[in-house]
C-alpha positions in Angstrom: 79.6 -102.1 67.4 81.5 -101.7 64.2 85.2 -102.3 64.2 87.7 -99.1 64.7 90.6 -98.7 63.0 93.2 -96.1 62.3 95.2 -95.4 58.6 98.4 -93.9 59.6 99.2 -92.8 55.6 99.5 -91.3 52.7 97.0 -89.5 50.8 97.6 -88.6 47.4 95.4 -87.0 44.2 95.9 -89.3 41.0 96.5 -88.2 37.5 95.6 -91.2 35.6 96.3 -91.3 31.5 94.8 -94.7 30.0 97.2 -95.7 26.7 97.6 -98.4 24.5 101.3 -98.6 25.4 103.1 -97.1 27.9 105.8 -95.1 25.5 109.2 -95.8 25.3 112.5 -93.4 25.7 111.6 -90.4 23.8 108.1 -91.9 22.1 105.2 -89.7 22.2 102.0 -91.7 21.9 98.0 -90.3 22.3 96.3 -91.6 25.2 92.6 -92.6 25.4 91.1 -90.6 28.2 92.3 -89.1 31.4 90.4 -89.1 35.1 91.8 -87.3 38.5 91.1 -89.1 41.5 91.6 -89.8 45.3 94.6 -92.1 46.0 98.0 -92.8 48.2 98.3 -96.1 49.7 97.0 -95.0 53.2 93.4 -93.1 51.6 92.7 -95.9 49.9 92.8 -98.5 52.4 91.2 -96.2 54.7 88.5 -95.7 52.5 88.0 -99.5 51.3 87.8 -100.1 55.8 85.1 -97.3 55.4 83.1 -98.7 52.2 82.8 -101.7 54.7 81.3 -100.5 57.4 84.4 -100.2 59.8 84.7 -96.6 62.1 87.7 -95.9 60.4 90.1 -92.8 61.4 93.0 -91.4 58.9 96.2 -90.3 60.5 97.5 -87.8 57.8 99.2 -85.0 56.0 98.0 -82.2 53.6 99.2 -79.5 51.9 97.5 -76.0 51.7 96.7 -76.6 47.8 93.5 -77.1 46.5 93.5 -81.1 47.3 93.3 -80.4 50.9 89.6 -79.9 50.8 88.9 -82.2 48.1 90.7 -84.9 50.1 88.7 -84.0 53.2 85.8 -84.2 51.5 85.9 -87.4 49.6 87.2 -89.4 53.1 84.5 -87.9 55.0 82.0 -89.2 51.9 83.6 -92.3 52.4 83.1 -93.0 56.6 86.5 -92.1 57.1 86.9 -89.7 60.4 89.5 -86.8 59.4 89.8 -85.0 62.5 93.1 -86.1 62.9 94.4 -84.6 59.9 97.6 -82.7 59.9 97.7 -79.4 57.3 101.5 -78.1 56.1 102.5 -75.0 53.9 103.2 -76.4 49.9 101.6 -79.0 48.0 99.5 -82.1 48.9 101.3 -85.3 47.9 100.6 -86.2 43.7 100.6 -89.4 41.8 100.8 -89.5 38.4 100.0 -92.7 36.9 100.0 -95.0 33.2 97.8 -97.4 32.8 98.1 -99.6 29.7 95.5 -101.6 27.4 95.9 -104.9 29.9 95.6 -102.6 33.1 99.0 -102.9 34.2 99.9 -99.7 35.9 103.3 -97.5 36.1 103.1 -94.7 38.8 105.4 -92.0 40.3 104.7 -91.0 43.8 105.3 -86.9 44.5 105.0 -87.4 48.1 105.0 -83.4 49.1 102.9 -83.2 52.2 103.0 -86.8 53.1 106.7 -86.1 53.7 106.1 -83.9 56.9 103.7 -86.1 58.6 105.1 -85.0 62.5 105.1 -88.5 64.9 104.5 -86.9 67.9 101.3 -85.2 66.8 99.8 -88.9 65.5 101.1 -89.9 68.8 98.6 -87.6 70.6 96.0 -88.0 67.9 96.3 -91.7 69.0 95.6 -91.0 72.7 92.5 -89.0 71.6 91.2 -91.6 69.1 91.8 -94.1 72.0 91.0 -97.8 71.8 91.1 -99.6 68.5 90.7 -102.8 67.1 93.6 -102.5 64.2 96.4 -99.9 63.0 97.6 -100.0 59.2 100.2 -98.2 58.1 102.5 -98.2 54.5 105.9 -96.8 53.3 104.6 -93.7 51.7 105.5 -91.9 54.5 108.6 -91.5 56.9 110.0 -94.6 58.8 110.0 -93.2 62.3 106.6 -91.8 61.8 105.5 -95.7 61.2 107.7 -96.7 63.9 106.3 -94.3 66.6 102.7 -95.2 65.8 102.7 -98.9 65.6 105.4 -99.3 68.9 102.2 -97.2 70.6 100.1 -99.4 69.3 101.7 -102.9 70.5 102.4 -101.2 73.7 98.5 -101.1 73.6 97.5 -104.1 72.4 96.4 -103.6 68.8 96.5 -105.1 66.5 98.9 -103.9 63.3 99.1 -104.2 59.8 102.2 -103.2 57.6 101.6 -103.1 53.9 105.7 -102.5 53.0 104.8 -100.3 49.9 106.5 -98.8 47.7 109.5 -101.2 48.8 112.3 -99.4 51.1 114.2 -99.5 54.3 112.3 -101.0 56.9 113.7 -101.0 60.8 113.8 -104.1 63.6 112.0 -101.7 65.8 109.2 -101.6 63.0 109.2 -105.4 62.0 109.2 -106.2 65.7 106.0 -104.3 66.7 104.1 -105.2 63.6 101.2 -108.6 63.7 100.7 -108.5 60.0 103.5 -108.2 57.3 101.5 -107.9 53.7 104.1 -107.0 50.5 102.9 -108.7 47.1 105.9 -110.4 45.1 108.4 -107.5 44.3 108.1 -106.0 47.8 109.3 -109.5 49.2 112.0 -109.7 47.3 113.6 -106.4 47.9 113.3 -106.5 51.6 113.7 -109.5 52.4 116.5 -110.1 50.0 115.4 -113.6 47.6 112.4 -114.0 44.9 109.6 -114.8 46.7 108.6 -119.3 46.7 107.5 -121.4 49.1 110.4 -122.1 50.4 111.4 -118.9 50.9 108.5 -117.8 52.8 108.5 -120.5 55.0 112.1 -119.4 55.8 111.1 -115.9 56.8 107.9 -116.6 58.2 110.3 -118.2 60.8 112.6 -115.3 60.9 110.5 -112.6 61.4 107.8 -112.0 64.2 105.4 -111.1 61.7 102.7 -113.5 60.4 103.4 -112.9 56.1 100.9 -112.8 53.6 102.2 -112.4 50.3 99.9 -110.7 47.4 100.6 -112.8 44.3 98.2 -110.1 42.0 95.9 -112.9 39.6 97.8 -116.3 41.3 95.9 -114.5 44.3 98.0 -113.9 47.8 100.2 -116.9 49.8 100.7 -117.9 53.7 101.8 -120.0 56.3 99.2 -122.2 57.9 100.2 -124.8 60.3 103.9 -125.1 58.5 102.7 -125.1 55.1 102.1 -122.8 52.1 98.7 -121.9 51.8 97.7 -120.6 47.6 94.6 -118.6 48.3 93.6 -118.4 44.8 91.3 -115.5 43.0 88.3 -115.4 41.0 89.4 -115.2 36.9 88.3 -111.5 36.1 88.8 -109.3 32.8 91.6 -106.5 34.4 90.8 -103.0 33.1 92.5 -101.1 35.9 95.2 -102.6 38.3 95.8 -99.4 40.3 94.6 -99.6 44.3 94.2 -103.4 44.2 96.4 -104.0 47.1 95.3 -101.6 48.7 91.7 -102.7 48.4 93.5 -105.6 50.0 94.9 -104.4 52.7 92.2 -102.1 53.3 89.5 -105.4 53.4 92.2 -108.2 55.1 92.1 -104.9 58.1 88.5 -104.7 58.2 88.2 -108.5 58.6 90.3 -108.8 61.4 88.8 -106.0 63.3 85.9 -107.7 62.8 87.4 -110.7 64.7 86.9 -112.8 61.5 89.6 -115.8 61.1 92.4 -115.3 58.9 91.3 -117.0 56.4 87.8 -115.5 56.1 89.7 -111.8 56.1 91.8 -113.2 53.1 88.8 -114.0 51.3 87.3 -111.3 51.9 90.0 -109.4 50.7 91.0 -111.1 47.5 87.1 -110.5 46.7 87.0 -107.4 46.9 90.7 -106.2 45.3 89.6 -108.7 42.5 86.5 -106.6 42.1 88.4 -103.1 42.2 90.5 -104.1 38.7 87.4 -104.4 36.6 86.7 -100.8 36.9 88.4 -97.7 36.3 90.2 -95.8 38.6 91.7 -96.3 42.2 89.3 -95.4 44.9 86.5 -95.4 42.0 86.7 -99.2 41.9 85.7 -100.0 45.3 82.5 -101.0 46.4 80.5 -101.5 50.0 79.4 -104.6 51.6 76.3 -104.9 49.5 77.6 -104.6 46.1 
């Protein structure tokens, strides 16, 4: 049987501009080319769980704009189950986005819809899904929404995954019924209050319930094995496009557990395939199946 998971999330349409340089105060530059796409943090993973074979369910919210549809259609395309879809008055959530001539990326999230995501209804969307093998969940939608879900889902005995992104407040009720806490290097930081180092991680990895894997973007991703720091490094890549690799991540690391693989064969896995995603345009674009 393939794994099940559920993406309680965000799902946004991005507006991508590729540039030389991201302008300055008051610059005006000419950009290369321009591509509209399928993003927010919760889609992507979902989709990069579906690319790889898992059953894969999205907890969302839409707007009654044109995206709603276009969404729909493009998670369905992608083995992602969107029954359990939630539809609003106003716009779906945008995400307009930079990318520069290394692939570094600047984007600002519009969440609209994604804002009005209701609990309760995921709740009972939950109970209909019923058994699963992994929850994810990000920050790109309200905290108590995330809190409801994934205190149903310990109470239940599955497994859960919080990618902590973009950084913001985060609760003891959340951090407490969470297995997997993944933020890359300026998400640790802000929440957990010191630049991220070994030492550091090692501190909160005894702190927090939590297991930590940190995303280090090229360096790789870092965690605790048996007391010590373990530097899971990455393939050496040309970057062309930054945008939804930790997502492709997250979305990969969930799929790997599901599967019952070890941790360290769901890491792989998952640095493989975000590694992959940067050497190609786009954000949902970039990622590939299995086979590929």
């Amino acid at each position: 049987m393939n794994p099940k998971i559920c993406i309680v999330g965000s799902a946004n349409i991005d507006q991508i501009s590729y540039v030389d340089t991201i302008p300055s105060d008051g610059e005006t530059v000419f950009g290369n080319s321009y591509q509209m796409g399928f993003g927010g943090k919760g889609a992507n993973q979902a989709v990069m769980a579906g690319l790889l074979g898992a059953d894969v369910y999205m907890i969302a919210c839409l707007g009654t704009d044109v995206y709603n549809k276009m969404t729909i259609d493009n998670l369905n395309n992608s083995n992602v189950n969107t029954d359990f879809i939630q539809t609003v008055d106003g716009s779906s959530g945008v995400a307009p986005i930079w990318v520069d001539k290394t692939g570094q990326n600047r984007i600002i999230v519009i969440p609209g819809a994604n804002n009005l995501i209701d609990g309760d209804v995921a709740i009972d969307s939950l109970r209909t899904i019923g058994s699963l093998d992994a929850l994810v969940g990000q920050f790109e939608i309200p905290l108590e929404v995330n809190e409801k879900v994934f205190e149903y889902a310990n109470k239940n005995r599955v497994q859960t995954v919080l990618n902590p992104a973009p950084a913001g407040a985060i609760s003891e009720k959340l951090i407490n019924n969470t297995c997997w806490f993944i933020p890359n290097e300026v998400e640790f930081e802000e929440m957990l209050g010191e630049p991220f180092s070994e030492s550091s991680l090692i501190k909160h990895s005894k702190e927090i319930k939590p297991e930590i894997i940190v995303t280090l973007g090229e360096k790789g991703c870092a965690e605790v094995s048996d007391g010590k720091v373990q530097i899971h490094q990455t393939n050496k890549v040309v970057a062309i496009d930054t945008t939804g690799a930790g997502d492709a991540f997250v979305g990969s690391f969930s799929y790997g557990l599901a599967s019952k693989l070890s941790k360290q064969d769901s890491i792989k896995l998952a640095l493989e395939k975000a590694t992959n995603s940067v050497t190609k345009k786009g954000t949902q674009s970039s990622y590939s199946s299995s086979s590929e």
